[in-house]
C-alpha positions in Angstrom: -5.7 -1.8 9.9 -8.6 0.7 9.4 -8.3 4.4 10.5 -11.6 3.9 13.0 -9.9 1.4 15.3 -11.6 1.6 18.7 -9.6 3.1 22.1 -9.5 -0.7 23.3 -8.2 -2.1 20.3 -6.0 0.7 19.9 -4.9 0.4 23.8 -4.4 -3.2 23.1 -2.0 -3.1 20.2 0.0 -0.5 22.4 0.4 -2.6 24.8 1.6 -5.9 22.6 4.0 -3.3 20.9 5.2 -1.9 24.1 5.8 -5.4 25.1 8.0 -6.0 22.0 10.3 -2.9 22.6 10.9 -4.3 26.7 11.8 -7.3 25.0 14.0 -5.4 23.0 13.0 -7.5 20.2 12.6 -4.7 17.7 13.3 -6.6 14.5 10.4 -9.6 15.4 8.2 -6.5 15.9 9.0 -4.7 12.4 8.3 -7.8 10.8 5.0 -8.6 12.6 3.7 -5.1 12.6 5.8 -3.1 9.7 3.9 0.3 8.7 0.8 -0.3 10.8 2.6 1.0 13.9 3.7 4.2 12.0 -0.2 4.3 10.9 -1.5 4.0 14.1 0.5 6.6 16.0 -0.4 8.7 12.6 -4.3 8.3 13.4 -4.1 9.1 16.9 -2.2 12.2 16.8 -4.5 13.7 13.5 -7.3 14.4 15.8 -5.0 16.5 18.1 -3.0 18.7 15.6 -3.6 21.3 13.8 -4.0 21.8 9.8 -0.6 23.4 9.6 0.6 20.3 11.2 -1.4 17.8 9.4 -0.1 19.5 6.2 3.4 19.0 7.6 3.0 15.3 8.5 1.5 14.9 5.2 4.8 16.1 3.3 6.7 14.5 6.1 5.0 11.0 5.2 5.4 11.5 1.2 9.2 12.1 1.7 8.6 8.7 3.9 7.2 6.6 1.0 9.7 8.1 -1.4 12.5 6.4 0.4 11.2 3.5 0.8 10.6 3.1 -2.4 13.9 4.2 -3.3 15.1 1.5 -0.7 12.6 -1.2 -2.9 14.0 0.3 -5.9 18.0 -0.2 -4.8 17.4 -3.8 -3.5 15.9 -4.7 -7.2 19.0 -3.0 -8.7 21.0 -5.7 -7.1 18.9 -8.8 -8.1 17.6 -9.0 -4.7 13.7 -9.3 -5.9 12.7 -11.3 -2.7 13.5 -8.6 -0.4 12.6 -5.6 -2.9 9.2 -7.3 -3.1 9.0 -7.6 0.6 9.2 -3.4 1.1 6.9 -3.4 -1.7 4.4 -5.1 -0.2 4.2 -3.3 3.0 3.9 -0.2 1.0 0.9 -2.1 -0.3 -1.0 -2.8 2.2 -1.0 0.7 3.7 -3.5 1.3 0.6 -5.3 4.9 -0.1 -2.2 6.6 -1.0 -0.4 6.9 -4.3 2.8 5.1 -3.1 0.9 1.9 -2.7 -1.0 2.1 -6.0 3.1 2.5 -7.4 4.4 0.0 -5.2 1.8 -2.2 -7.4 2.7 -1.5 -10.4 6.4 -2.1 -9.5 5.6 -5.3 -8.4 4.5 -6.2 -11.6 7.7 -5.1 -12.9 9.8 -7.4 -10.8 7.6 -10.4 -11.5 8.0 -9.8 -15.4 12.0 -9.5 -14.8 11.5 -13.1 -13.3 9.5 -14.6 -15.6 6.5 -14.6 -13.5 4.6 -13.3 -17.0 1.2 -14.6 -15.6 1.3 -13.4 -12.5 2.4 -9.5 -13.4 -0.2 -9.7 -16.0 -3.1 -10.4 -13.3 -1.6 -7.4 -11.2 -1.4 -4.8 -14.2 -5.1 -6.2 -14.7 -5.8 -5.2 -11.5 -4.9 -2.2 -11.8 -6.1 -1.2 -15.0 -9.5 -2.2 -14.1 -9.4 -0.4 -10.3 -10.7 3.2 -10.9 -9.9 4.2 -7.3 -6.1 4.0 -8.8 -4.7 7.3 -10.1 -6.0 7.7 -13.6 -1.9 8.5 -14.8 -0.9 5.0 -13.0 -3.8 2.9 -14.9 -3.1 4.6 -18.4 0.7 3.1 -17.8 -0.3 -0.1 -16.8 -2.7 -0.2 -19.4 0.0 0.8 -22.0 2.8 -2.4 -20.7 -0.3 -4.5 -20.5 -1.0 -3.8 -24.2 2.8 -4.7 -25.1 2.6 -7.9 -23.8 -0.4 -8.7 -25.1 1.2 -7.5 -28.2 2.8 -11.2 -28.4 0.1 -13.3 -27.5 -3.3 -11.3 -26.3 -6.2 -11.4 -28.9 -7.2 -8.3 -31.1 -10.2 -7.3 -28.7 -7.9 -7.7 -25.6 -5.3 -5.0 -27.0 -8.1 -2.7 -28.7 -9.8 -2.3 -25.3 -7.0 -1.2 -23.5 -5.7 1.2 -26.3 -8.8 2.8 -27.5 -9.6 5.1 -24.7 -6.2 6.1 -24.6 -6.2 7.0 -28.3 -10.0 8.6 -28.0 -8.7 10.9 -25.2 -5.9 12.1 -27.1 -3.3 12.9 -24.4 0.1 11.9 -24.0 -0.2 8.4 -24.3 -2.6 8.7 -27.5 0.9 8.5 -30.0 2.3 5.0 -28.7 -1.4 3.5 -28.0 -1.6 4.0 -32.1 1.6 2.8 -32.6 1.0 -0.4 -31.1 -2.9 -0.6 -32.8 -0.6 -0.7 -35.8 1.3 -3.9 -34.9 -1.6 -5.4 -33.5 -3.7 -4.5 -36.8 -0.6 -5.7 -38.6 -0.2 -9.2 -36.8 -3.8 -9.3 -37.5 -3.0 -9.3 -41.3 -5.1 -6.0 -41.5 -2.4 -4.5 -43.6 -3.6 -1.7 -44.9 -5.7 -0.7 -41.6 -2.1 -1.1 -40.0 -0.5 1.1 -42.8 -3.3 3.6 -42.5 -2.8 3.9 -38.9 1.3 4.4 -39.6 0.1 7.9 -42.2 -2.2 9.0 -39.7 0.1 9.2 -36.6 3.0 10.8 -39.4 0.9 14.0 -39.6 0.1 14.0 -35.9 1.9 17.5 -34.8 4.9 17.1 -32.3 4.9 13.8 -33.2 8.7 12.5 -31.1 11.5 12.2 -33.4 11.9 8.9 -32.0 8.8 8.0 -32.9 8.7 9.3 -36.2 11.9 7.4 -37.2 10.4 4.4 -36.2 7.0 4.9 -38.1 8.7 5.9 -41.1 10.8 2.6 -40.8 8.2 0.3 -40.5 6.0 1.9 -43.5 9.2 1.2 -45.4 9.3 -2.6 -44.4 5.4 -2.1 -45.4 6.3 -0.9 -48.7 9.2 -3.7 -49.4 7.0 -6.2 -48.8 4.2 -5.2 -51.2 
């Protein structure tokens, strides 16, 4: 529902809603109208307060979204995807806010923990590709995109998502590297793979973590020579 709803349309919807609560029929109305009522009777009032209290609301609505998404979050936790994706998808289609941009990408994450692989893939895709999306959210989706195309993606696919990341240097730069390396390497590309492994050991404040595992796999490199 779009913030420049007219006064009838707006009148109208009242009235339907005010016709639910008389009916006391308050679950049926949840369901039909979810966040859209709490939008609406947002958009009314913004006109009518003042920037003190639009700044409130605004904190008032982000401490909103972050328990609902808590409330997605705990409903996953116990296997119940169905439902977690349910709240997830409201927080969807409120769209323009950060909370629906990471109710996305947790979609996705539920779909890969049920095998859905093709279908999380298309959303992560989405994403990535979206530049209206908060640039931090894209670069993560762009990073789980690039491990599962690790398995089965082409050479090209995985280099496109990777390379901007490691050309803008910032805190993903280390891991995008790391897995041009295993894609060079599944590739057959060696010593391009090998060369990649050096180059990210001199990187300063490389992660210990990371490190270890670099050093391992030039080892397995070496062995195999």
């Amino acid at each position: 529902m779009k913030k420049n709803l007219d006064t009838d349309e707006q009148e109208a919807f009242i009235r339907e809603v005010s016709e639910e609560v008389k009916n006391d029929n308050l679950k049926q109305m949840w369901e039909k109208y979810g966040i859209y009522i709490i939008l609406l009777v947002v958009f009314a009032i913004v006109g009518a307060v003042s920037y003190e209290g639009i700044k409130s609301w605004q904190i008032k609505r982000s401490e909103t979204w972050s328990d609902t998404y808590a409330y997605a979050l705990n409903l996953e936790g116990q296997g119940k995807y169905d439902e977690s994706l349910e709240v997830l998808e409201k927080m969807e289609q409120t769209g323009g806010n950060i909370y629906s941009n990471i109710a996305k990408l947790q979609t996705a994450n539920i779909l890969f923990e049920q095998g859905k692989i093709d279908a999380a893939v298309e959303i992560l895709e989405e994403i990535v590709a979206d530049k209206s999306i908060n640039k931090k959210l894209r670069d993560v989706s762009a990073i789980k995109l690039a491990s599962y195309k690790l398995d089965s993606g082409s050479y090209e696919e995985i280099e496109t998502l990777l390379k901007p990341l490691i050309e803008e240097n910032g805190s993903w730069a280390s891991i995008a590297k790391e897995m041009m390396a295993m894609a060079s390497i599944r590739e057959g590309n060696i010593e391009e793979g090998r060369a990649i492994y050096n180059e990210l050991l001199n990187t300063p404040n490389l992660p210990d973590a990371l490190k270890m595992r670099v050093q391992d796999m030039l080892s397995v490199l070496d062995e195999a020579d």
